[in-house]
N, C-alpha and C positions, 0 to 999 in steps of 0.2 A: 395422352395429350398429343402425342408423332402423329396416334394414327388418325383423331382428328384433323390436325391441321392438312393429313393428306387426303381427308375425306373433303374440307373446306378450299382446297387448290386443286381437285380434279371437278368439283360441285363449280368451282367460277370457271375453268374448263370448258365445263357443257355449256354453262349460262352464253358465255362468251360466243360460245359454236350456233345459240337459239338467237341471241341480237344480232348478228352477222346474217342470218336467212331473213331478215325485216330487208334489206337491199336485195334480196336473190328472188323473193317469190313476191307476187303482185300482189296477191288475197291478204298477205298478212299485211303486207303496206296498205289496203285502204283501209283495213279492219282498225290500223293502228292508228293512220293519222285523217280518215274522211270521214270514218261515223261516226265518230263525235262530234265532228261540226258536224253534219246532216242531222243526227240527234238534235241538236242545239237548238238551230236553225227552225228545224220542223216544229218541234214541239213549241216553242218560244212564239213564233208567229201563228200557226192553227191554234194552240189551244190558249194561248197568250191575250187572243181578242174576245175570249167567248166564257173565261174562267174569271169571278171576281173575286179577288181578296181584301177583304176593308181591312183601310190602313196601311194600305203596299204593294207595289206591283204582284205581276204573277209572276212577273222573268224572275223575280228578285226569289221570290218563293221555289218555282221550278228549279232553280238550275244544281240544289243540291240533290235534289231526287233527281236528275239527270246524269248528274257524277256519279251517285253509287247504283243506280239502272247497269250504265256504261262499263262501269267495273266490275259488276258481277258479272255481265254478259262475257268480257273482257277475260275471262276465267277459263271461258271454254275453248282457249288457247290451248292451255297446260295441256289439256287433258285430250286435245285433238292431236297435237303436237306430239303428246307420246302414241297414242292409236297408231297415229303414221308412220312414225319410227317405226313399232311393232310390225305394222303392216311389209316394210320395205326392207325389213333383217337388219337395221343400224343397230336394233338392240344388239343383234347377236356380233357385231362388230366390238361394241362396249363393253359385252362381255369377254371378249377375248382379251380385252387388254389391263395393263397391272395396275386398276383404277379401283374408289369403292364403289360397293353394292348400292349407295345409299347417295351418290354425286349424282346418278342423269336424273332423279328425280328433284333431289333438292337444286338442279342447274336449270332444271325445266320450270321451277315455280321461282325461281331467284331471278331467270330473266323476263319472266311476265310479270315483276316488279317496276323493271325497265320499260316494259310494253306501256303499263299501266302511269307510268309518272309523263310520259309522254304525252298519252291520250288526256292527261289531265290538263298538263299544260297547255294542249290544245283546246281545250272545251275552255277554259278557264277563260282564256281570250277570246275566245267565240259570247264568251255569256257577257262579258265587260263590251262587247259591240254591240250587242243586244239589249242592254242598259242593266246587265246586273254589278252590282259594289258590294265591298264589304265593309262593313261598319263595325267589327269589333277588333282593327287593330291586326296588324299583321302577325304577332306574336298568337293568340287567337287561331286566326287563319292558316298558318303552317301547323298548327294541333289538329285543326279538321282537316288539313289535306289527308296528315298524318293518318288519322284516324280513318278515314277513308280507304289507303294507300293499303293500310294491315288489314283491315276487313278484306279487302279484294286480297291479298296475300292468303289470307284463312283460306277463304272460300276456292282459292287457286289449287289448295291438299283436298277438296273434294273431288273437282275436276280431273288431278291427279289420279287419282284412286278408281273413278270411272273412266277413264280413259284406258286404264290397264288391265278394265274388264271389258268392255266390248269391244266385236269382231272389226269396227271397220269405222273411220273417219265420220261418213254418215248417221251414224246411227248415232256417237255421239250428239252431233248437230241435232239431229231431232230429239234425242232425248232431252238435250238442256234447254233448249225451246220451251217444251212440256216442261218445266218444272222452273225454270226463271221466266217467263212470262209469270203464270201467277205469284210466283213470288217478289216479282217488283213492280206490278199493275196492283195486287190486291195489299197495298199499303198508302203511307202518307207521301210517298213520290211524286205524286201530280196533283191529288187536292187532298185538304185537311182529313186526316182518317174520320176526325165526325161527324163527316159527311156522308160518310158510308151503312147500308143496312147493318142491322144488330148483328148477324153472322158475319159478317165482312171485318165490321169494326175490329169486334174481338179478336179476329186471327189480326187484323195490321197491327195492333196495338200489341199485339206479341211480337208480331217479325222480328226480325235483327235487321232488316232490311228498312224498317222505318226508323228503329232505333238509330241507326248509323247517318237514315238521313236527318232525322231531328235535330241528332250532336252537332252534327254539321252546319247546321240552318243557326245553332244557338251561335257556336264559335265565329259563325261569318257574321253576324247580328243581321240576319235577314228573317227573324220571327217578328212578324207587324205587333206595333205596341196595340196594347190593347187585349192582344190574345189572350182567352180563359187558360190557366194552368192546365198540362194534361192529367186528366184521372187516372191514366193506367200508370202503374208504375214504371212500368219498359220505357216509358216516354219521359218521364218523371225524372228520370236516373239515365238516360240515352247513353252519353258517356260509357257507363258503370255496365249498362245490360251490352252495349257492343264489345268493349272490351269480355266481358265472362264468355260472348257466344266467341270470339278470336281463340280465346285460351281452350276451351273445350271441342271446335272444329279442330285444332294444332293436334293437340293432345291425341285426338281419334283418328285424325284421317294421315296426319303424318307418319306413323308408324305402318299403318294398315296398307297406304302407296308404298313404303318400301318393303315391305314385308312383299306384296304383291307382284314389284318388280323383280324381287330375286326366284318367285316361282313362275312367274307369266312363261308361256312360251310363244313364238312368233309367231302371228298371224299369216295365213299366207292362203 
């Protein structure tokens, strides 16, 4: 029980030390507080006039596949954030000191919690300018932030974990590019998944990435009445299927980032 609570006060240590650089570097300041209004903004007006939804705006539809888009993107923080470290020997500085194995990793995905509830708060009032409301009650609404908040927290142990494998900053960037574009384009994020061809359909109606935004859309009451029930069950159970894929990303990629971090050696 000691050596946790010293593993959970050197872990808010790092965290403490990653929100502190949101004031010192520029990139992480627009990244944290201007693309999600740019997100907002862009999507909301371009596709805002050209997309119809019967029975409800499209801002109203769009802006929760805009929060978990931004949050996942939002991930590639952790995992840059450690790359860089790696890159510039702070690892090798953390490891000199009487800290655990297991704080810069869990300090690094603990303050892009922080990142992440910001960004939200941002978007949130950018969508309400934009003419999106909630309609199911604020109790509701704090479940979907919620749920939101933890999926982007999951997904932040995968970033983790690739971050502490590739050589260099960049590479991450382009790697997560490649693999969150399709994963939050080819879903219900921007228009109804059945709307999409028979291969498409089928992988969004799995994603976790639709699921998470569906939960979201139900808890805000921004599903236009009317709407046919979904047939897949991912969609059926949204809640039910983002919460299993949270516990199962945990499960895997949190051990595997620090396992990682205690063998990684500097980049240089």
């Amino acid at each position: 029980m000691q050596k946790f609570s010293y593993a959970l006060s050197d872990g808010f240590a790092v965290a403490k030390r990653n929100v502190i650089k949101i004031k010192r570097v520029p990139e992480v300041l627009v990244s944290v507080l201007i693309s999600p209004i740019i997100f907002v903004l862009l999507f909301a007006y371009v596709f805002g006039s050209s997309i119809d939804i019967p029975g409800s705006s499209y801002r109203e539809f769009l802006i929760s596949g805009i929060f978990a888009m931004t949050l996942v993107f939002g991930a590639t923080l952790t995992g840059a954030g450690l790359a860089d470290d790696m890159q510039k020997g702070i690892m090798d500085r953390f490891r000199s000191l009487p800290m655990s194995r297991s704080a810069v990793v869990f300090g690094r995905t603990a303050s892009d919690v922080i990142y992440n509830v910001i960004s939200l708060i941002i978007m949130a009032l950018a969508g309400l300018i934009v003419g999106w409301r909630i309609h199911n009650g604020i109790g509701n609404a704090l479940i979907g932030f919620g749920l939101l908040l933890l999926f982007a927290y999951a997904f932040s142990w995968i970033m983790a974990y690739v971050g502490l494998l590739v050589p260099s900053v960049e590479v991450i960037n382009n790697a997560s590019i490649m693999v969150i574009f399709p994963l939050t384009f080819i879903a219900n994020t921007f228009v109804p998944a059945e709307n999409l061809p028979t291969p498409l359909r089928i992988f969004a109606e799995w994603n976790p990435v639709s699921a998470v935004t569906q939960a979201s859309r139900e808890l805000f009451g921004n599903i236009p009445a009317g709407t046919p029930e979904p047939m897949a069950w991912p969609l059926q159970n949204a809640a039910l299927y983002t919460l299993i894929w949270v516990v199962i990303i945990i499960a895997v990629f949190a051990p595997l980032a620090v396992r990682r971090y205690k063998m990684a050696k500097t980049k240089s």
